[in-house]
C-alpha positions in Angstrom: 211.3 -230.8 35.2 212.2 -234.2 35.0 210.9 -236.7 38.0 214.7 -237.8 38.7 215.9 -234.3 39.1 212.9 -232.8 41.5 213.0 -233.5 45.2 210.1 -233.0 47.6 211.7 -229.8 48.6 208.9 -227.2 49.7 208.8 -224.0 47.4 207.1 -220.6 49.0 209.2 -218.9 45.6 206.0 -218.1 43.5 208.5 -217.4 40.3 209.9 -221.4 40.8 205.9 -222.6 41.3 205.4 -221.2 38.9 208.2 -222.1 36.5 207.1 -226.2 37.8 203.7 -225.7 37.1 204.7 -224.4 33.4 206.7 -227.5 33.0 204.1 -230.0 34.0 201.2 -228.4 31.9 203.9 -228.9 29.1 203.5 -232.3 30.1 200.2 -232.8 29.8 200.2 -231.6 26.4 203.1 -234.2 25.6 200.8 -236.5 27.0 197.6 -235.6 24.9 199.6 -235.3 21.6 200.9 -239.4 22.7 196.9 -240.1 23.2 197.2 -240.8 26.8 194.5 -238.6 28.8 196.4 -237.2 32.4 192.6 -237.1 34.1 191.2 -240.4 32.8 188.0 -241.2 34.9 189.1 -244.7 35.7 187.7 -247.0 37.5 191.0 -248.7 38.8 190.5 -252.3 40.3 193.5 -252.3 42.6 195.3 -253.9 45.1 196.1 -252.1 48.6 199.8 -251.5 48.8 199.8 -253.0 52.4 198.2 -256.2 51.1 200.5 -256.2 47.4 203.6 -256.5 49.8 202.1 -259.6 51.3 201.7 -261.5 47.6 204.4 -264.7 46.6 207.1 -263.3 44.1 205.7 -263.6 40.8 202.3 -263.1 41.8 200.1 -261.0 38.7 199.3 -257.6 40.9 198.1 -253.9 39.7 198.8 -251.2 42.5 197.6 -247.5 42.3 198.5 -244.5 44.0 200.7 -241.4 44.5 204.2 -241.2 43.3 206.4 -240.3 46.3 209.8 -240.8 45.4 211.2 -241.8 41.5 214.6 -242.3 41.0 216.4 -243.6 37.2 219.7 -245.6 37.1 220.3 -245.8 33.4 217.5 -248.3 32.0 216.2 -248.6 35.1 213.8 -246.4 37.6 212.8 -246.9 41.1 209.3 -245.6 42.7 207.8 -245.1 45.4 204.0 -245.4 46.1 201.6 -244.7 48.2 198.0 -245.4 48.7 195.5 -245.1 51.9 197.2 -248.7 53.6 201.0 -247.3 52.9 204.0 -247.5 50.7 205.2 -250.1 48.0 208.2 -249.9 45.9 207.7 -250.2 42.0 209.8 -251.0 39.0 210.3 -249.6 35.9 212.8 -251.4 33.0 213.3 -250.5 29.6 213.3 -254.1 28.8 209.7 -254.4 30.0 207.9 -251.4 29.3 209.6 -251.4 25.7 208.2 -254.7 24.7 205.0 -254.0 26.4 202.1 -253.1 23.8 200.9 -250.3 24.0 197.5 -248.9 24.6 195.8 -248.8 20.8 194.8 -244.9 21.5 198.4 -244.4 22.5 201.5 -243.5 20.0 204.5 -246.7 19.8 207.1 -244.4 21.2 205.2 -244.6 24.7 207.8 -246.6 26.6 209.8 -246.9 29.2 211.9 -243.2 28.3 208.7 -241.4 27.7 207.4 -242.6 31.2 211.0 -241.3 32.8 210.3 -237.9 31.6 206.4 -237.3 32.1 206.2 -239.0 35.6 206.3 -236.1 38.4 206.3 -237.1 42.3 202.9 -236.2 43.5 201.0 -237.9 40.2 198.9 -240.5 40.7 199.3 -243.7 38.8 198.7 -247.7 38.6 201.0 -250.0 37.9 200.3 -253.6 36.6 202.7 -256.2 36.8 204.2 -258.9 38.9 205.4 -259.1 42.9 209.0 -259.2 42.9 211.9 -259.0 45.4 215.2 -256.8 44.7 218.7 -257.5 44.8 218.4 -255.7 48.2 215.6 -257.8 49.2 213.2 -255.0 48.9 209.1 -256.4 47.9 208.4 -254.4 45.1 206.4 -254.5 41.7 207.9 -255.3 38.5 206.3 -252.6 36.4 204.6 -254.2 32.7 202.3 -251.5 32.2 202.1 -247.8 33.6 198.6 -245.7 33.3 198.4 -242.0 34.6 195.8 -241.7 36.3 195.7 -237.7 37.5 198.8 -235.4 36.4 200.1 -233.0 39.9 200.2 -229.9 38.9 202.5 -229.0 42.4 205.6 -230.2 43.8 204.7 -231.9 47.5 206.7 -230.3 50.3 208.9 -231.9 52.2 207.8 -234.0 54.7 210.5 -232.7 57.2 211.4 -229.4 56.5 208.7 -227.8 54.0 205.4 -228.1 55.7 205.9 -227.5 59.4 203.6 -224.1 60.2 201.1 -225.1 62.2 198.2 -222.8 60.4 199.8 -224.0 56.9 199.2 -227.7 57.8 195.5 -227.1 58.8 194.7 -224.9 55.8 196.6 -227.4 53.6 195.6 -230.2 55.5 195.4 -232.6 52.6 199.0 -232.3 52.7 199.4 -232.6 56.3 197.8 -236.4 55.8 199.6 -237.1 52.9 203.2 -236.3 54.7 202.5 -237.2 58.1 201.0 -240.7 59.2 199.9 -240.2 62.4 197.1 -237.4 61.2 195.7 -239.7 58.9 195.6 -242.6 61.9 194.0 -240.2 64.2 191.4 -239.8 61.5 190.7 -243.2 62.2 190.7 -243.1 65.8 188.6 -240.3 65.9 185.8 -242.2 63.9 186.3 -245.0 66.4 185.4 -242.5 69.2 182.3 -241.3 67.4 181.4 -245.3 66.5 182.2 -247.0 69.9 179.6 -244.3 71.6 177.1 -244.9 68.9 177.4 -248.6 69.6 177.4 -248.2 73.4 174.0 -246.2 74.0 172.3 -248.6 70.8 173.2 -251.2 72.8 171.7 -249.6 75.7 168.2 -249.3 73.7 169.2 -245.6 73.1 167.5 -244.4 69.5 169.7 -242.0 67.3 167.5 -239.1 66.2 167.7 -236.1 64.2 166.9 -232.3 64.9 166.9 -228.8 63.8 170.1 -227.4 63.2 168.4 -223.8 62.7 166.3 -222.7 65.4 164.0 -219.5 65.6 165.0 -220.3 69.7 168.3 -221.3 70.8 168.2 -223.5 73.9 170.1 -226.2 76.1 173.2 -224.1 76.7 174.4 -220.9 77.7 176.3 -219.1 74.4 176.2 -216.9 71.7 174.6 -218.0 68.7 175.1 -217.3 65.1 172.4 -215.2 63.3 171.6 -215.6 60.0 168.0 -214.2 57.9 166.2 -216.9 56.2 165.1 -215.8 53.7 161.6 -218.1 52.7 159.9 -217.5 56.0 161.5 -213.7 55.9 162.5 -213.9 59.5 165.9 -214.7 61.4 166.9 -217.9 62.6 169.6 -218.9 64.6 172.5 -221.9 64.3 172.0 -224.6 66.8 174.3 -223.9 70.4 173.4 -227.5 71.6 172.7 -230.7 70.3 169.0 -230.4 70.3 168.2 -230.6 73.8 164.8 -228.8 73.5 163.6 -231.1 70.7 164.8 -234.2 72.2 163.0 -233.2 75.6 159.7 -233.2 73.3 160.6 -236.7 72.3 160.4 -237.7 76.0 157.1 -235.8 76.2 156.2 -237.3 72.9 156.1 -241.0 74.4 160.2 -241.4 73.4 162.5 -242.9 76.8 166.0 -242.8 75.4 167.1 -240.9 72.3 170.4 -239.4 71.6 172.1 -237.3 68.3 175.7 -236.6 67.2 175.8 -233.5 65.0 177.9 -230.2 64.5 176.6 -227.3 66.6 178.2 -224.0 66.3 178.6 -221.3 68.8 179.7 -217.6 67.9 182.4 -217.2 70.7 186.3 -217.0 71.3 188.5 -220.1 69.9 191.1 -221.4 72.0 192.9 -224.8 72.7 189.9 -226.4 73.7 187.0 -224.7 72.1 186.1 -223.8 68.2 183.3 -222.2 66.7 181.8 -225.7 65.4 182.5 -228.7 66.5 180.2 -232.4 66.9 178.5 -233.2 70.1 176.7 -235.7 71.5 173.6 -235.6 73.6 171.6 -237.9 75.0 168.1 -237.7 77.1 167.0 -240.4 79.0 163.5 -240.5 80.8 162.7 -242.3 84.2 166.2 -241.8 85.1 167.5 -238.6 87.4 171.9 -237.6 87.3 172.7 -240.2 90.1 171.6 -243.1 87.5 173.8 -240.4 84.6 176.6 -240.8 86.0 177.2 -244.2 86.9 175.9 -244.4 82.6 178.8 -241.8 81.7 181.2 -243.5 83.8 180.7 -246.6 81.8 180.6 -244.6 78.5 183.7 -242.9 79.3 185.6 -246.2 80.1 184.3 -247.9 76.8 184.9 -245.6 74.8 188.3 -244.3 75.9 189.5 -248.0 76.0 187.9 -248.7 72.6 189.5 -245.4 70.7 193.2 -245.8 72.5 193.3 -248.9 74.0 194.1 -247.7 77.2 192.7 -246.0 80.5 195.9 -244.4 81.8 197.3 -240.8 80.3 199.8 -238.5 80.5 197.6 -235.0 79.7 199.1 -231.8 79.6 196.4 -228.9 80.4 196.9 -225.5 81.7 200.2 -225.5 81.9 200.5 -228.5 84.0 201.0 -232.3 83.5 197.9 -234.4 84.9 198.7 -238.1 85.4 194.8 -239.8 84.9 193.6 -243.4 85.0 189.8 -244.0 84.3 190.1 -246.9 85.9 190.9 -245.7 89.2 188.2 -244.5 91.3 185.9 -241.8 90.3 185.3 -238.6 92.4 182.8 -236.3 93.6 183.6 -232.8 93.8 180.9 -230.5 95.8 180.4 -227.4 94.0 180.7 -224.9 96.9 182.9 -227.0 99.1 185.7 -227.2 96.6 185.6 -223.7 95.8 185.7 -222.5 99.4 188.4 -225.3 100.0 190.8 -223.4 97.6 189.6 -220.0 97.7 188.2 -219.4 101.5 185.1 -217.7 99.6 181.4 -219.2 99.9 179.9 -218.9 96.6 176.4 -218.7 98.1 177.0 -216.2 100.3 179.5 -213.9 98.9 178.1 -210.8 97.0 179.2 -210.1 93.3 182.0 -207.3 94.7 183.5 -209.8 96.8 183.6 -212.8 94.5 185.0 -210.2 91.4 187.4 -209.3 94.6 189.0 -212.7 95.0 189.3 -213.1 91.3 191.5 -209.6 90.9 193.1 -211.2 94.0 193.5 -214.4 92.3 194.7 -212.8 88.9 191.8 -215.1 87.5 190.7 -213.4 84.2 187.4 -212.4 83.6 184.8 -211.0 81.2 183.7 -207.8 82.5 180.8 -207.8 79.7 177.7 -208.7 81.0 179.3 -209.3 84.2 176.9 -210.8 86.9 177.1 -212.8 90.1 176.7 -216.2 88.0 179.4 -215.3 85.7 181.7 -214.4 88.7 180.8 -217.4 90.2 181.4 -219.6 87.6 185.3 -218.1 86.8 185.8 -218.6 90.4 185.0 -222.2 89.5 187.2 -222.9 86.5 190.2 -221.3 88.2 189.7 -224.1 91.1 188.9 -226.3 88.4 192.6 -226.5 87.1 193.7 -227.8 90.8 191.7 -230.9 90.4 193.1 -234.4 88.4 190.2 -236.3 88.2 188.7 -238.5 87.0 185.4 -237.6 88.8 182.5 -235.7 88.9 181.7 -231.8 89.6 178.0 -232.1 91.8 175.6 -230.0 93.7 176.1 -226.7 91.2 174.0 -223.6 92.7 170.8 -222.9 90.9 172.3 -219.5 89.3 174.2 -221.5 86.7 172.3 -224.1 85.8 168.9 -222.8 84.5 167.9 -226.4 83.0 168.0 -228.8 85.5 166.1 -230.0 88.2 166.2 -228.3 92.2 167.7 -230.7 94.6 165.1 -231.1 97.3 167.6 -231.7 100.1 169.1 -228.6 99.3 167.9 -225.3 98.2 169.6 -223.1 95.7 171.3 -226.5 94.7 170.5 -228.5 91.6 171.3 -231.9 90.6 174.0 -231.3 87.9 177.1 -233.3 87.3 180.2 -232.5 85.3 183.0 -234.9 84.5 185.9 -233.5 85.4 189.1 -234.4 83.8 192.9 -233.1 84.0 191.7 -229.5 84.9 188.7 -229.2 82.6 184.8 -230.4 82.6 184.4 -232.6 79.3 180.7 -233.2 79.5 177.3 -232.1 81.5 174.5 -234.2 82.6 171.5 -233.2 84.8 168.1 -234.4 86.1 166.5 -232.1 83.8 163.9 -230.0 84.5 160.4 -230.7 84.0 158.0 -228.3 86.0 156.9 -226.3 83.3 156.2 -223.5 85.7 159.4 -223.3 87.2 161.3 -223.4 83.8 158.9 -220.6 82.7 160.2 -218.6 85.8 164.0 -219.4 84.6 163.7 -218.3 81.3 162.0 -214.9 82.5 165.4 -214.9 84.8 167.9 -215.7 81.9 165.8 -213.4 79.7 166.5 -210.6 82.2 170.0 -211.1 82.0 170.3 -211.0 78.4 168.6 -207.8 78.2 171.3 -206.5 81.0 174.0 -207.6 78.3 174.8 -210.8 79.0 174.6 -212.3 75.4 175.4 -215.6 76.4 172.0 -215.8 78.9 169.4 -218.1 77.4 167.0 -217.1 75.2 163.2 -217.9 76.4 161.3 -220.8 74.4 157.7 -220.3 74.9 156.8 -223.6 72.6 159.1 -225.9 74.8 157.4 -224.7 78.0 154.0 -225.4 76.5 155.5 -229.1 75.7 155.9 -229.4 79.2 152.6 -228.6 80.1 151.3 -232.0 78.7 153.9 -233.1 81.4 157.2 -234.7 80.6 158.6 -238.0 82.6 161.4 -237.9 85.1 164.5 -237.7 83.1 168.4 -237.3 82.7 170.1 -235.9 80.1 173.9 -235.6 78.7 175.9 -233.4 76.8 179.9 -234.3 76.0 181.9 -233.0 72.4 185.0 -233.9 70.5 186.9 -231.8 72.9 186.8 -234.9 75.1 188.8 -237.1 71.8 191.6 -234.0 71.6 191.9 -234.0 75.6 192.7 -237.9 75.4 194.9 -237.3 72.3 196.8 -234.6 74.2 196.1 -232.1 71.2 194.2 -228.7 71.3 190.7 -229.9 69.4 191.6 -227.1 66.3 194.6 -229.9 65.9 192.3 -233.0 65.9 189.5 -231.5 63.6 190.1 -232.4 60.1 189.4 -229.0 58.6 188.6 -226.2 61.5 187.9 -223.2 60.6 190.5 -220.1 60.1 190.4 -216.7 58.8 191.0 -216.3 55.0 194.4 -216.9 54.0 196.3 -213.5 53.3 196.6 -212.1 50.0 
């Protein structure tokens, strides 16, 4: 199939793929028998298409890239290509690539004919020649040499009307890049995200460490793990649920004061708009420091790195079915656990029994998991539907004890700990904490979350006998924070499976 007489119309037809895919192997035979190689392993010492549109007419350039549009008018062809910076119009004449020489491996009827009918859209190729500006003005590059540099195989959808299924575009999502701009910029902003917190807690004398991403004892968060058999030391192990909380905890005991990590942690649960089965997380621990000192650190963090990654504080976010107008710059909140709740429900957490707080959520059509089901499990979905009523930004404080099994009591308060939760258009995009460092009081909790595992809640906590022992040699006074990539998709207005390059979906069907 000729270049000229292809469009980038999307084909699900497996008898026309297939009849394309028989034409362009053809190709590369054609191409062989001429001495030209479709896969050479360059290297190609080019010039950004963004930055070739910028050089004087005349100017010696070579550009390299993928062929998007090609288009012959007699002895002439028009292309279009595009690299990583964007799109630059190319040349080809019969005059020019005629009198070119040829390559010496190459046969003499390699010209300018040849090129029109073994150039496909979607191959990649560099052109060498010189800047020039059409009769239309357009900046362009006057074509004196052609070199393939890899043969497609595939006609490219179109941009518009092939390739619009949202599972299609993240199982092709190479595609989805290629055609459509604004994935490949979030790719950028999302490393900005990851590199503007990076920069902010070095800055702050924080030390980036490293820790086990398979863990005989999962810790630091309350969810199912994957399970997987090693098979070396012939016993199971489990995928990390949180970004090494427990290890970086020993760092403090270790003689460490600030330490963070961003890695991928992976939790065996549900997928929905804003949570996936893997996904990066940052944590970081810092000792001598207790939530109050946390959060006036995350506010700071949140406002950096927001303002670095979008350049702006003020969003439009559309969550639960509602539209939540949010400006980081405004004041921050606090939000008292057990106030707000009984402010919007009429129901005391601390006082109501498990039958009456499961009541109000059949009342309040709030669904629920009736696995494993327990007073701090219907406590907490009482929380997340009051959760939705609140804007932000702010702060979630003084959670009960029963949910938060790793952080310190608050001594003003009993049954109260001091926890914080940014809370943000309806959701909680990070948790910080004093932590906990009695070593016989976090026994005591693990004994508690042990017991509830065992009663079928698989999402309790399992019990880590090493990590209480590392408390024993005492640890300092300390605060740690936990906050994912779910916090870049809420401030891009996606669900995170949309703003992670390649998530995970089931096997495409046969």
């Amino acid at each position: 199939m000729a270049a000229e007489e292809e469009s980038l119309a999307a084909t699900e037809d497996a008898s026309l793929l297939e009849t394309i895919r028989t034409q362009r192997i053809d190709k590369i035979h054609k191409l062989r028998e001429a001495g030209i190689e479709p896969y050479p392993s360059g290297p190609v010492d080019k010039t950004a298409a963004a930055d070739a549109l910028k050089l004087p007419d005349g100017a010696a350039v070579t550009i390299a890239g993928r062929i998007m549009l090609f288009r012959v008018m007699g002895n002439i062809a028009f292309g279009r290509l595009h690299d990583e910076s964007g799109d630059i119009q190319f040349v080809l004449s019969r005059k020019e690539l005629d009198q070119a020489a040829a390559p010496e491996s190459a046969s003499p009827e390699v010209g300018f004919k040849f090129w029109v009918r073994n150039l496909d859209l979607g191959d990649f190729v560099a052109i060498e020649g010189e800047r020039m500006e059409t009769r239309t003005g357009e900046r362009s590059v006057n074509a004196r040499r052609v070199t393939l540099l890899s043969k497609s195989l595939r006609p490219l959808p179109d941009k518009h009307a092939g390739l619009n299924n949202e599972d299609v575009l993240l199982r092709k999502r190479y595609l989805d890049i290629l055609l459509h701009r604004e994935v490949q910029e979030m790719i950028y902003k999302k490393a900005r995200f990851w590199r503007s917190i990076r920069r902010f807690l070095e800055d702050r004398a924080f030390v980036e460490v490293q820790t086990p991403a398979l863990e005989h004892t999962t810790g630091g968060a309350d969810a199912r793990p994957f399970v997987t058999h090693h098979n070396y030391l012939g016993t199971d192990v489990c995928l990390r649920i949180s970004m090494g909380e427990l290890w970086q905890k020993r760092l403090l005991v270790g003689g460490l004061e600030k330490v963070f990590e961003i890695g991928r942690q992976f939790r065996n649960e549900n997928q929905s708009r804003e949570h996936l089965n893997d996904y990066d997380q940052m944590e970081f621990y810092w000792a001598y420091a207790n939530y109050e000192w946390g959060m006036q650190l995350v506010q700071e963090l949140f406002i950096h790195t927001i303002s670095e990654t979008f350049g702006t504080l003020q969003f439009t976010l559309h969550r639960n079915g509602r539209e939540y107008v949010v400006d980081l710059g405004a004041e921050w909140q606090r939000y008292d656990y057990v106030e707000t709740v009984a402010e919007l429900t009429g129901v005391n957490v601390l006082e109501a029994s498990t039958a009456e707080l499961v009541a109000k959520l059949d009342e309040l059509e709030v669904p629920y998991d009736k696995d494993g089901l327990n007073h701090a499990r219907a406590m907490d979905a009482l929380w997340k539907h009051c959760r939705r009523q609140l804007t932000g930004p702010g702060f979630l404080v003084n959670e009960p004890l029963e949910v938060s099994p790793l952080a310190k009591r608050n001594a003003d308060r009993p049954g109260i700990v001091e926890r914080f939760h940014v809370v943000i258009a309806g959701s909680e995009l990070g948790n910080g904490y004093s932590e906990l460092n009695d070593p016989v009081d976090q026994a005591e909790r693990f004994a508690e979350q042990q017991a509830l595992r065992e009663a079928g809640d698989s999402e309790a906590q399992m019990a880590d006998d090493e990590f209480v022992e590392a408390l024993e040699y005492a640890m300092p006074p300390a605060c740690g924070f936990g906050m994912s990539e779910r916090v870049f998709a809420f401030f891009m207005d996606k669900s995170i499976r949309e703003c992670q390059i390649f998530p995970l979906l089931k096997p495409a069907s046969t």
